[in-house]
N, C-alpha and C positions, 0 to 999 in steps of 0.2 A: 554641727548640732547647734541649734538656735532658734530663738522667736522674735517674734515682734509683731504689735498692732496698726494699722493705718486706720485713717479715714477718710474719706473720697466724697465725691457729689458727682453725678454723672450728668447734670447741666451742663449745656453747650458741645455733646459731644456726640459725635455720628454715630450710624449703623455701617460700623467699616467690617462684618462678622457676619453670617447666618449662618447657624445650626445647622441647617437643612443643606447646605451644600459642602460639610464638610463630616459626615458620617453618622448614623444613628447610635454610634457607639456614644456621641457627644451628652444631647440633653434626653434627645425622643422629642421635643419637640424644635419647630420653625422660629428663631428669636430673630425679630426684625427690629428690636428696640436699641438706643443708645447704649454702645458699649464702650468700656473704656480697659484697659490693657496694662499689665504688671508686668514688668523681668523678673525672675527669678533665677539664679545659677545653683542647680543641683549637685551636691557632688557624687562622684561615684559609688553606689552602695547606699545611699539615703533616701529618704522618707518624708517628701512633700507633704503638709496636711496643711491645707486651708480653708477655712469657716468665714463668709460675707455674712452678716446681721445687718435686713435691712432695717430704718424705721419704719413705723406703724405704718399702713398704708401703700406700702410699697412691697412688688412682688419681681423680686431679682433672683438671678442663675448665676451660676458659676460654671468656669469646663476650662483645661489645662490644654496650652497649642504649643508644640513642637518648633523648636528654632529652626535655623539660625531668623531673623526678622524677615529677610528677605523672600523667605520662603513660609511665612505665619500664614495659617490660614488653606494654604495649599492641599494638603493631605488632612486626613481624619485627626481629630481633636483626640489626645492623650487620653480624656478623662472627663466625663463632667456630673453635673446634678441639677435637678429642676424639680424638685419633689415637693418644694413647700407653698405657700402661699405667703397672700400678705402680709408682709413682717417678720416670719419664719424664715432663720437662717438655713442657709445650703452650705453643705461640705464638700469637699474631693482630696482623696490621696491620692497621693502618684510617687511608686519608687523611680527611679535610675536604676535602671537594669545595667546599664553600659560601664565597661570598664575608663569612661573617663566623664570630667564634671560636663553638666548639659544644662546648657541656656533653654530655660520654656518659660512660657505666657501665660499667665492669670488675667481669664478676661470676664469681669463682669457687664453681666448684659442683660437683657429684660423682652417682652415680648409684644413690646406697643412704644412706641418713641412719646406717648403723655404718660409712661412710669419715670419720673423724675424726682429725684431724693438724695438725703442723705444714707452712708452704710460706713459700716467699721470692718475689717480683712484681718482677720486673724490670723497670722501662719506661725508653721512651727517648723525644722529640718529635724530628724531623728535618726539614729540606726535602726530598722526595723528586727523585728524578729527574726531569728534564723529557720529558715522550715526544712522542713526535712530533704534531702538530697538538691540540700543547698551546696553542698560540696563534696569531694569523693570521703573525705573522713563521716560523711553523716549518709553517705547514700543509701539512698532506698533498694533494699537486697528482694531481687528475682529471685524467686523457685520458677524456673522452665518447665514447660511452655505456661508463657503469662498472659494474658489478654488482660490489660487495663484501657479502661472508656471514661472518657471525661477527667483527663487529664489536665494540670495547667503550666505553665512557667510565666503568668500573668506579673505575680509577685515575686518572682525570681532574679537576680543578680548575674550578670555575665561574669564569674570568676576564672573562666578558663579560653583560651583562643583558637578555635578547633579549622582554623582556615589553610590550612598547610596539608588538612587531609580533604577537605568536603570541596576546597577552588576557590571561594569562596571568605566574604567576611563574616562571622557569628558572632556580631555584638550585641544581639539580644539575650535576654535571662536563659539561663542555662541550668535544666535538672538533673541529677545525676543518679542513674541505678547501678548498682551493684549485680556484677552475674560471672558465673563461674562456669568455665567452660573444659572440658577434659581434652586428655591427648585425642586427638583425633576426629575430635568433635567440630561442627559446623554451626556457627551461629548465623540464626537469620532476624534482622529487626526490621518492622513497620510500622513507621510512622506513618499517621495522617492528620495533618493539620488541615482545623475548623475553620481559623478564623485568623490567619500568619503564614508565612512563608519558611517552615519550617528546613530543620536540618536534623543530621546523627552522626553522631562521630564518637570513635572508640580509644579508650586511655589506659594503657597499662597501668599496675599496680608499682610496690602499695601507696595506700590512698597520700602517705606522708608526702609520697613526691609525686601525686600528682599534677600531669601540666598538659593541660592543651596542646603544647607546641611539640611535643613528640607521640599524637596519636596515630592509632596504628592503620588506622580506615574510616572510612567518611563518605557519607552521601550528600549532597545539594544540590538535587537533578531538577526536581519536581517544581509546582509553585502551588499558591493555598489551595487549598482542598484537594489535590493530588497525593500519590500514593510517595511515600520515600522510602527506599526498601536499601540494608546493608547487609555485607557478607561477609563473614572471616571464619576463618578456616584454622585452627589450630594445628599447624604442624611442628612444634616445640619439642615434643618426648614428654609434656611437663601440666598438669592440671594450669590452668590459670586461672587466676582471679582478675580481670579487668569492672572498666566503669565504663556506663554509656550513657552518651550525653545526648541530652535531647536539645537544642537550641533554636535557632533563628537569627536570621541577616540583621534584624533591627528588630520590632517588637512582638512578644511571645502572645500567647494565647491558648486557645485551647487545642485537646488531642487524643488521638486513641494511637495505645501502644501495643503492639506485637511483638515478642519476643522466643524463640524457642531455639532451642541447641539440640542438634541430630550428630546421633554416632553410630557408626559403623552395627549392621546388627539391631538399629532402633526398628526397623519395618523388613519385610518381606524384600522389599526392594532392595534393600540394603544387606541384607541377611548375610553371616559368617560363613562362610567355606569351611565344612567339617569332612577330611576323606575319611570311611570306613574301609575303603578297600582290602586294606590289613586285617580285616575283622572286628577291632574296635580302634578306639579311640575316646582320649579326657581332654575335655576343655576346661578351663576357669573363665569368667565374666564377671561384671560389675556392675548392674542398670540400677544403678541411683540416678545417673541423669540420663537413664533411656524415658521414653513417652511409653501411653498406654491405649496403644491402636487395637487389639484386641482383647476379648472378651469370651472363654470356654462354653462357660454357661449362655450365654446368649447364640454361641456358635457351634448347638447339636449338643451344647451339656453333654461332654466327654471324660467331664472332671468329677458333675457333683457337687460343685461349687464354683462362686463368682470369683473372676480375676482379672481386676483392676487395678491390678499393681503394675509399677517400672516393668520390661519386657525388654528380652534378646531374644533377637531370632537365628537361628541358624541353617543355613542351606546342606540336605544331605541325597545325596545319589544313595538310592537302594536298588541292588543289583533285582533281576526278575527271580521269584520264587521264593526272596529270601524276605528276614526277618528283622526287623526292628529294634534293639529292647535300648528304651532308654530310663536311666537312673538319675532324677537331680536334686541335690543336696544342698537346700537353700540357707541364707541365714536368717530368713524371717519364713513366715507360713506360706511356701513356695508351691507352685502347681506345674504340670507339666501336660504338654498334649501335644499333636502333632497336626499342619494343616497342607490340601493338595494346592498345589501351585495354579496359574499362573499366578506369580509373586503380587502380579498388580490386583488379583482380586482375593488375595487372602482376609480384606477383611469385609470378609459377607460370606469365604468359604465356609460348610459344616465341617468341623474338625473329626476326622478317624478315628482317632484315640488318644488317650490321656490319662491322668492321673492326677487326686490331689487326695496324701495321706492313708497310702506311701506317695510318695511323687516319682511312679514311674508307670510307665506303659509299654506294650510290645503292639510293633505292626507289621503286618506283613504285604508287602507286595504280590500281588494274585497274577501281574502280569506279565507279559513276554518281552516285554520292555525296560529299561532304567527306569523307575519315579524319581524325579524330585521332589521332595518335600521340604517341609518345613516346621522345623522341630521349636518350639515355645517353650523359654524359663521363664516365667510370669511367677506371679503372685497375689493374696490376696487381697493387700494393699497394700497403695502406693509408700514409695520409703527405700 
């Protein structure tokens, strides 16, 4: 943490720089004027801020290039500004995302080689603000399935090293969500990065000991603007609490996030094996973290009412002739109905029958054959 003032003259000094060949991320525009070139050593986790004031009559830019020297220049520019006019100073921050200090270049430059003057550089090194799922103690908590769009790790700090699971280095800013996953439950996450080469990688809890270096699964298949897609599978006995980290090889940007957790019973597809054979049978279930693929009212109103809450399904053989009757005893305003198979078009099937209030219905099979069906503990919302 620190400042300090310069001042400079950019007499006698070449066009070794243009804007235009090293990303429009830089100014926006083509700087063909005299530039002249600052070190800077960032350290890890701080907050670059410098301010050029030129004098009157003179119209200069600013924009931050990526070390080591050898390589200046080569890839897109960190950071820049070009917003003002004559005599109006330009600014640029730029954190260090990277877990270690980084050499970059403050280069003032201008857009005509007869912009010739005096300026003053103000810089300052700060700790920035902490944002939110800056770390697993602060992480941003998913309710599944999540769709976040326009996402960032632009300002974010690389505090964890997630390259042991993805192949990979992730020394770019790294954000971290929170999600909860049940026995038996399947997480799937997609990312897609805008404008970076993003990654995803998964960190047991709790958040006290989180680390990078023992997570548990990791994607870095993809490259920018391609899909990244991860997969974990709870087979523990044990609810978890994990963190998912969203990163990049080198620098962050923007993102759209997917996340959703499937359990046994969330879909038709998936549906429980319930035998009646015996004549009856009692299940118990849990859909707090089931989804909400069907809809009574929307599907032949069998109910009476809409049901957009968490959902189990369960799979039942009813022998021919026979009769149905189901009873279920929810802990919030629960609805019940029944839908005909095949499992993969249960959600656009008309439901048979149903109930909500009491929550129970009876069906009967008319035909010479086994049905399978497909019994729904819904609700009328989600929770």
């Amino acid at each position: 943490t620190g400042s300090g003032s310069i001042t400079g003259n950019n007499s006698g000094y070449q066009d070794d720089y243009t804007t235009a060949n090293i990303g429009s991320s830089c100014t926006g525009y083509a700087l063909v004027g005299l530039d002249r070139v600052y070190s800077v050593t960032v350290p890890s986790g701080r907050e670059l801020t410098a301010t050029v004031t030129p004098e009157p009559g003179l119209d200069l830019n600013i924009y931050v290039l990526d070390g080591p020297a050898s390589a200046c220049g080569a890839e897109d520019c960190l950071v820049g500004s070009d917003l003002g006019f004559f005599g109006d100073p330009e600014a640029v921050s730029y954190i260090n995302t990277g877990i270690t200090e980084r050499e970059v270049f403050v280069v003032i430059d201008t857009w005509s080689e007869a912009q010739i003057g005096n300026y003053t550089i103000d810089m300052t090194v700060t700790t920035p603000p902490v944002l939110p799922g800056e770390t697993c103690s602060n992480a941003v908590a998913l309710e599944t399935p999540a769709s976040l769009r326009g996402e960032s790790t632009g300002f974010y700090i690389s505090n964890y090293d997630g390259s042991s699971c993805t192949g990979l280095a992730t020394g770019g800013g790294d954000k971290i969500y929170a999600v909860t996953i049940p026995d038996t439950g399947v997480l799937t996450a997609e990312l897609r990065s805008v404008d970076f080469d993003g990654a995803l990688y998964l960190m047991p809890g709790p958040a006290e000991s989180c680390d990078g270096t023992t997570c548990i699964a990791g994607a870095d298949i993809a490259l920018t603007g391609e899909l990244e897609s991860l997969t974990y599978a709870n087979n523990t006995g044990d609810t978890l609490n994990l963190f998912l980290a969203v990163s990049s090889y080198r620098r962050g940007g923007t993102y759209d996030l997917d996340v959703r957790v499937a359990i046994p019973g969330n879909t038709c597809n998936t549906a429980l094996p319930v035998d009646v054979s015996s004549g009856s049978a009692t299940v118990t279930g849990d859909s707090t973290h089931a989804g909400n693929d069907y809809n009574a009212l929307e599907q032949g109103n069998c109910t009476g009412s809409r049901s957009i809450g968490n959902e189990l399904v369960y799979e039942v053989i009813v022998a021919p002739l026979a009769t149905l009757d189901v009873v279920l005893n929810h802990s919030r305003d629960g609805s019940t109905y029944v839908l005909p198979g095949p499992p993969e078009s249960c959600g656009t099937a008309v439901c048979m029958a149903g109930g909500d209030n009491p929550d129970r219905f009876s069906y009967t099979n008319g035909s010479g054959t086994d049905a399978t069906v497909y019994v729904v503990a819904d609700a009328y919302l989600t929770g």
